[in-house]
N, C-alpha and C positions, 0 to 999 in steps of 0.2 A: 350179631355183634354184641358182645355181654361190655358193660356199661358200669360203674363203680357209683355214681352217684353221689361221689363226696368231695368234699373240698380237700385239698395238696393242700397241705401248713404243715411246714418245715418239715416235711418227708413223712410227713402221716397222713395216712386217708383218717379224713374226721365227717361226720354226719351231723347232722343237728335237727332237730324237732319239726323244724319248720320245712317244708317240701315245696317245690312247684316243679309243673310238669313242660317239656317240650312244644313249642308249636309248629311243626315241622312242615314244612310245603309239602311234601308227601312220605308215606309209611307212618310210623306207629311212635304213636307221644311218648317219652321215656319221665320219669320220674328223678328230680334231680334234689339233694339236700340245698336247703337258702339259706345265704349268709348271715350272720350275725352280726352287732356292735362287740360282744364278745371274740368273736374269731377274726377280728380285725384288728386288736389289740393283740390277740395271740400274733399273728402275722407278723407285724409290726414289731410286736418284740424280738420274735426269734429274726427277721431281718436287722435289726440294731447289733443282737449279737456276733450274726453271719459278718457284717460291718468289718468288724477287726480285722478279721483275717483276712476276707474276700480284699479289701482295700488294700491290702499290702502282697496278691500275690503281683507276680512280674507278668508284665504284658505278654511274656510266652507262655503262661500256665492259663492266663486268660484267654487268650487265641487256642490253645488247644479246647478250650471246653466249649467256646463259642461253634467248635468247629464239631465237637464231639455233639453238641446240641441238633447241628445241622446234618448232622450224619443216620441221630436217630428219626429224625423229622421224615426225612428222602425213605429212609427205612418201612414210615408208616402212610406213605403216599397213598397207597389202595383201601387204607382204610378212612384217611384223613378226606380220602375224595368220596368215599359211601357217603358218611356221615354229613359232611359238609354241603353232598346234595342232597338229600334227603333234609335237612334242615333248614336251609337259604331258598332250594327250587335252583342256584347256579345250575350250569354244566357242569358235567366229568370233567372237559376241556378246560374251564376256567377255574377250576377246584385244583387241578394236576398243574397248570402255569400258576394258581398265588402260593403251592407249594413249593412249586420252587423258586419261587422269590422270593419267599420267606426264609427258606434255607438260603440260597444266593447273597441276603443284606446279613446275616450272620456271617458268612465267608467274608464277607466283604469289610465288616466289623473287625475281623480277627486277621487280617491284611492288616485293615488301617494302620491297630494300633501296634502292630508289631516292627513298624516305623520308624515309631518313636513322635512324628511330626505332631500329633495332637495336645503334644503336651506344652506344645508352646516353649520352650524352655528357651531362660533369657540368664546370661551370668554376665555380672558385671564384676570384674578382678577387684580382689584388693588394690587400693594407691597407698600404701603406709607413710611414702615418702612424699604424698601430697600436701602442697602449702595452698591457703594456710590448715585447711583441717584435712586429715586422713581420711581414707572411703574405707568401709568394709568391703569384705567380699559379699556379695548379693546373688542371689542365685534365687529365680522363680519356675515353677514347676504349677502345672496344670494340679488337683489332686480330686478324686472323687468326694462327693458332696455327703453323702449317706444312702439312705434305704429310699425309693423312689414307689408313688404307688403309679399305677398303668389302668387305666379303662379300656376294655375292649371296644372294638366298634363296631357297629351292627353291619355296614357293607362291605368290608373285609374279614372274613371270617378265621383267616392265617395273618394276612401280610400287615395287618394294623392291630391287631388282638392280641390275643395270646404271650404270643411270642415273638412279635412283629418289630417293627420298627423302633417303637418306644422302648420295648422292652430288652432289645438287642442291642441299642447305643448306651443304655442305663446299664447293661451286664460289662459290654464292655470297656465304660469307665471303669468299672469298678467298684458298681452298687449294685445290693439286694432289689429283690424288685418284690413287690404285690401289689398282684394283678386280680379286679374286678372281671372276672368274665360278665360277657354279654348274656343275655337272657335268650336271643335271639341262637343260639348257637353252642349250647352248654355241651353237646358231647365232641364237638371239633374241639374246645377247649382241653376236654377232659384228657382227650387223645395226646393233645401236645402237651400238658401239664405230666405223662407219664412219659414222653420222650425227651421232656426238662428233668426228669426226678433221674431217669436213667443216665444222662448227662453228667449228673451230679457225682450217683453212686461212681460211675467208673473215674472221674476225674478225682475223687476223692474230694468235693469242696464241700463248705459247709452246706446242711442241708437247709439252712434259715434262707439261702441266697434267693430263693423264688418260693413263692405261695401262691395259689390259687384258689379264690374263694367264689362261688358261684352264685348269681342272683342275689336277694333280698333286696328290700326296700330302699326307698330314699335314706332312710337311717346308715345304712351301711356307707351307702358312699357317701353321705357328710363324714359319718365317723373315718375314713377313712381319710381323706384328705385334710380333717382336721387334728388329726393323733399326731402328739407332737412328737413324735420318733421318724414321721416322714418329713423329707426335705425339701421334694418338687413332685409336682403330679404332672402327665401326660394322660393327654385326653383327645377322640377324635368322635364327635357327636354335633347335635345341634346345637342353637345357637343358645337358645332356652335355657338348657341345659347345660350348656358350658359354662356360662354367664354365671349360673346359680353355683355353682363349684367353685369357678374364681372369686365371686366375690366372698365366698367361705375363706378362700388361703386367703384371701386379704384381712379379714377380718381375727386369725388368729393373732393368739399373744406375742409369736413368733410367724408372720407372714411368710410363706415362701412362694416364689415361681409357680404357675401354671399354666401349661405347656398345651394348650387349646388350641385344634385343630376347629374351626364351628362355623363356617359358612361362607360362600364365593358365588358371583352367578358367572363368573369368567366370561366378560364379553367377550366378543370377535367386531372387528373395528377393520370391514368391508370399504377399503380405497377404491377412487372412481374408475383406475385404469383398468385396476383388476378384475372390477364387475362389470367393467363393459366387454373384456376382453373372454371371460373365462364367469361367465354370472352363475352360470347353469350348475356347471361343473363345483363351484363352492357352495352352490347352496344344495347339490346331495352329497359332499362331505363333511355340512354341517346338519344334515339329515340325521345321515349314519351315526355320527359321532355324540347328538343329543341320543339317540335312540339305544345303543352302546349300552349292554346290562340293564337296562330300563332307567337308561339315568340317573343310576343309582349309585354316579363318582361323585368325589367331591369338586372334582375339576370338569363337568357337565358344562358346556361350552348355553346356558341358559340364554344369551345375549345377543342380537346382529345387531349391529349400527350399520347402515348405508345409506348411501348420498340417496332421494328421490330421484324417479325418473323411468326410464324404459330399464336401464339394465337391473333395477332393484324390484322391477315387475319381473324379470328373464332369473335371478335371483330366487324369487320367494315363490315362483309358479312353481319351477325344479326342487325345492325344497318341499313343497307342498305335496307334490306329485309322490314324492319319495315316502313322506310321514306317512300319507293314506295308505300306502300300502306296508305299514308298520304293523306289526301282529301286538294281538294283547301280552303283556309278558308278566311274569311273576314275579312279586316283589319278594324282598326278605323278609317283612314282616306285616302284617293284617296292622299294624301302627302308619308304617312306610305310606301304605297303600292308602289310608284314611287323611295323613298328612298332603298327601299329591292333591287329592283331587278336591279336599277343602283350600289348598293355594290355587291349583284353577279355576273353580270358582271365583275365588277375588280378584284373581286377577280378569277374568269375565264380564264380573260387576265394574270393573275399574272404567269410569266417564274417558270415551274418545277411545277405547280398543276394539277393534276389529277381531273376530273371532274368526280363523282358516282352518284348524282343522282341530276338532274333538271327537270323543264318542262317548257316549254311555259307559257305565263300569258295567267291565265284563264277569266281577267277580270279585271274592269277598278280599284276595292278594293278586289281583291284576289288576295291571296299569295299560293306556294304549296312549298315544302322543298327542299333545295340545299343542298349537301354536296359535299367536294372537301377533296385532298387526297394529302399531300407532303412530304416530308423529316423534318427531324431538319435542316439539315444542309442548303435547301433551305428557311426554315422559319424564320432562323436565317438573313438568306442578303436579305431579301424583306422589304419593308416599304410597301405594301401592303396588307397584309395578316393580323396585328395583329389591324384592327380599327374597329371597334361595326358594325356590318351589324343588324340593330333591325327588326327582325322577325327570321322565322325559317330556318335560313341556319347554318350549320356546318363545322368547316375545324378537319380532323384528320391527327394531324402531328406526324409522326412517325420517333423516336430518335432509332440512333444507339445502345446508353447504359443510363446508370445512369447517367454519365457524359454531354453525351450533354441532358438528362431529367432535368440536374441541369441549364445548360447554357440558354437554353428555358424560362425557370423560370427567370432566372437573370436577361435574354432582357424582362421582361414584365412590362408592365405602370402601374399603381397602379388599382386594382380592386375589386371592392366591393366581391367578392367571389372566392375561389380556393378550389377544391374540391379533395380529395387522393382517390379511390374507393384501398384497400388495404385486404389483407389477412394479418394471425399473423407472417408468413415468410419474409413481405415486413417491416417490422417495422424496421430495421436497415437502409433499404434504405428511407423509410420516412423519420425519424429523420433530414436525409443531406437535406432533404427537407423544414424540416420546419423553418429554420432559415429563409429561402430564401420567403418564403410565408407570415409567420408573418410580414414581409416587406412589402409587397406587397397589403395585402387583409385585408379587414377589415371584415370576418367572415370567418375563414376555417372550410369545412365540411368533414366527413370519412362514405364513402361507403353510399354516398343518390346522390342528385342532389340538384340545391340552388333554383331552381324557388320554391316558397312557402318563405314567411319571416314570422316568427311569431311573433305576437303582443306581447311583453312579456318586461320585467323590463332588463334581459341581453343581448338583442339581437344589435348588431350592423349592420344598413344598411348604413354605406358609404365606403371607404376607401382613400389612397392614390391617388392623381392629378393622371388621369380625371375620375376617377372613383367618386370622391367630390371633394370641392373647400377646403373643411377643414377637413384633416385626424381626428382630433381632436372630430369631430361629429359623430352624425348618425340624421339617420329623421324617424327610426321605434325605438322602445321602450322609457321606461322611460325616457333615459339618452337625448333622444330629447330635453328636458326644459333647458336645458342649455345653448343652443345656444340664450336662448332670457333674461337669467340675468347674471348680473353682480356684482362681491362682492363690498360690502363697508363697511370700517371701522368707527365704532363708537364708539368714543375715550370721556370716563367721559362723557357720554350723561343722563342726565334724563330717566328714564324710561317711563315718560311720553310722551318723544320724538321719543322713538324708532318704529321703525315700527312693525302696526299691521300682526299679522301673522298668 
């Protein structure tokens, strides 16, 4: 597979001086050109220009290019799934499904908006003959915000990158996009960066509307979220790292939104009927579901709460039983890989944890399953225990009663998911539950596991700080597009003035 090595800005292959090479889980390192503070303003400008037009075409010339984008994507499946395993260590299998989920939330994009419903539109008629003063006519209309930058993510190589989710609710508001690819995965990018640019040419849009700049330093992505031609960043990374972004848009002359996807341990909150009833049975489908890609979702179900007792022994033995026979698996990146197993460690070291199941590192990008084992009452006074370890480790904290199942809940940071696994018996003990969660999480689930998000119009994927930067969003379904408009009022305007839509 011949490989271009250069960064997409505004429909030129450009190079730069600076180079870094591939780290690929297996075959042969490719050499890629690294971004600039330079080619980030280039980006950025020719997205400001794309702006004009792109924002004024009609939700039907957008839908057809979101669609034309999704067409070429499907087009490059066999190659999109080479590269993408050859660079991650994924499957074919899972390479071939985030392709077409990534095509899928574009289709699904270019549906929405062809609607109309997204734009909110609110008219309020003229009263001329209103006493004692007159109304105008008012008319509000959703509008695109400007040019958006996008971060790729290193565990979704299609479905959050590239041309993923971010990047596919921000096209089809109505904004330019430039996108930071990942390091982790520069020639899956490259791939889709040329079934974007093909997109383009045959839709005839401008060619500012998407950029893709590949690697370089910390410089690049500060300059990038802080040029003041972008309007909102999206981003789906650690917490570190997200943090350090955000507090950059906050601190410009001109603050804008940023759209951080950055950490969850998504409990599962074990009722007592259901773990007397079925203990075994949910604790190897909270097996399966930490072990899931090497825990390397963002919705990694990291958490058990359950009552003490015989069935939280019947529980965590079946879970136990299931992890050991977990194989070592590949991570996305020799970083991933170093990040896991310095959080199991502290979480090891952490006073009052029971350690169930570890192993030695198998390798310089393998990972193999940890689980550890404490009290409520010790989980409650550690500041070590409740922070994202991203791959497949587990802690199961076992509560006295309902009461401290309730306190547990109260000390938790906002997370994208919290799950009840409950029988018809526990439902009175849930209810005290759910006030406490609805806080907390921005999608609760009953008797499943959260890894798997579905592409769908009601699904919310963020929640509460640090689970997102803005409770108020998500970055998976419809309601995505709103993080990239904004309303305006148009008071006694022409018709001929108003915006096309």
């Amino acid at each position: 597979m011949e490989f271009i090595g250069k960064h997409l800005i505004a429909g030129e292959w450009i190079g730069s001086a600076d180079q870094f090479s591939s780290d690929p889980a297996q075959g042969e390192a490719r050499t890629f050109a690294a971004g600039t503070v330079a080619l980030v303003d280039r980006a950025a400008q020719a997205a400001e220009d794309a702006f004009f037009s792109y924002s004024a075409t009609t939700a039907q010339e957008r839908a057809t290019f979101l669609n034309a984008i999704a067409d070429e994507i499907d087009a490059r499946i066999d190659a999109l799934s080479e590269i993408g395993a050859q660079e991650t260590g994924l499957p074919d299998a899972r390479m071939r499904g985030e392709t077409g989920r990534t095509s899928g939330q574009l289709r699904m994009f270019a549906a929405h908006i062809l609607d109309g419903t997204y734009l909110d539109q609110r008219h309020d008629a003229a009263l001329p003959d209103r006493t004692p003063i007159p109304r105008s006519d008012l008319r509000m209309i959703q509008r695109p915000i400007g040019p958006i930058a996008v971060f790729g993510a290193s565990n979704f190589p299609l479905a959050f990158s590239t041309v993923g989710g971010d990047t596919a609710s921000a096209l089809a508001a109505g904004c330019p996009v430039v996108v930071r690819g990942h390091h982790a995965h520069p020639g899956t990018a490259e791939v889709v960066a040329v079934a974007v640019h093909a997109a383009i040419v045959s839709c005839g849009m401008h060619a500012g509307v998407f950029s893709l700049i590949q690697g370089g330093g910390l410089e690049v992505g500060q300059a990038l979220v802080q040029h003041p031609l972008i309007k909102a960043v999206g981003f789906t990374g650690s917490l570190r790292g997200g943090r350090a972004l955000f507090d950059l848009c906050a601190q410009r002359a001109e603050p804008i939104p940023f759209f951080g996807e950055l950490g969850s341990i998504n409990p599962v909150f074990v009722m007592p009927a259901a773990a007397a009833a079925r203990g075994a049975d949910i604790g190897k489908g909270w097996a399966a579901s930490l072990m899931m890609g090497a825990g390397q979702f963002c919705t990694n179900p990291g958490v058990v709460v359950v009552m003490d007792g015989l069935a939280a022994d019947t529980f965590r033995d079946a879970a136990v039983e299931a992890l050991q026979q977990g194989p070592a698996q590949t991570t996305l990146t020799t970083g991933i890989a170093d990040a896991y197993f310095d959080g199991r460690d502290r979480v090891a070291a952490a006073e009052g944890t029971a350690t169930l199941v570890t192993f030695d590192r198998a390798g310089t990008r393998s990972v193999t399953p940890s689980v550890f084992e404490t009290t409520g009452t010790q989980w409650l006074a550690s500041d070590a225990l409740a922070h994202e370890v991203f791959g497949p480790l587990g802690i199961i904290v076992r509560v006295a009663d309902l009461d401290q199942m309730q306190a547990v809940a109260r000390d938790l940071e906002g997370q994208l998911t919290c799950t009840l696994q409950l029988d018809d018996r526990d439902t009175d003990a849930a209810k005290s539950l759910m006030p406490i969660l609805e806080r907390k999480a921005g999608r609760i689930l009953a008797n499943g596991f959260p890894t798997g998000v579905e592409v769908s119009s009601a699904m919310v994927h963020g929640g509460p700080y640090p689970a997102s930067t803005n409770f108020g969003a998500t970055s998976v379904g419809t309601m995505a597009i709103r993080r990239f408009l904004r309303p305006v009022c148009y008071q006694d305007l022409p018709t001929a003035l108003l915006p096309t839509v």
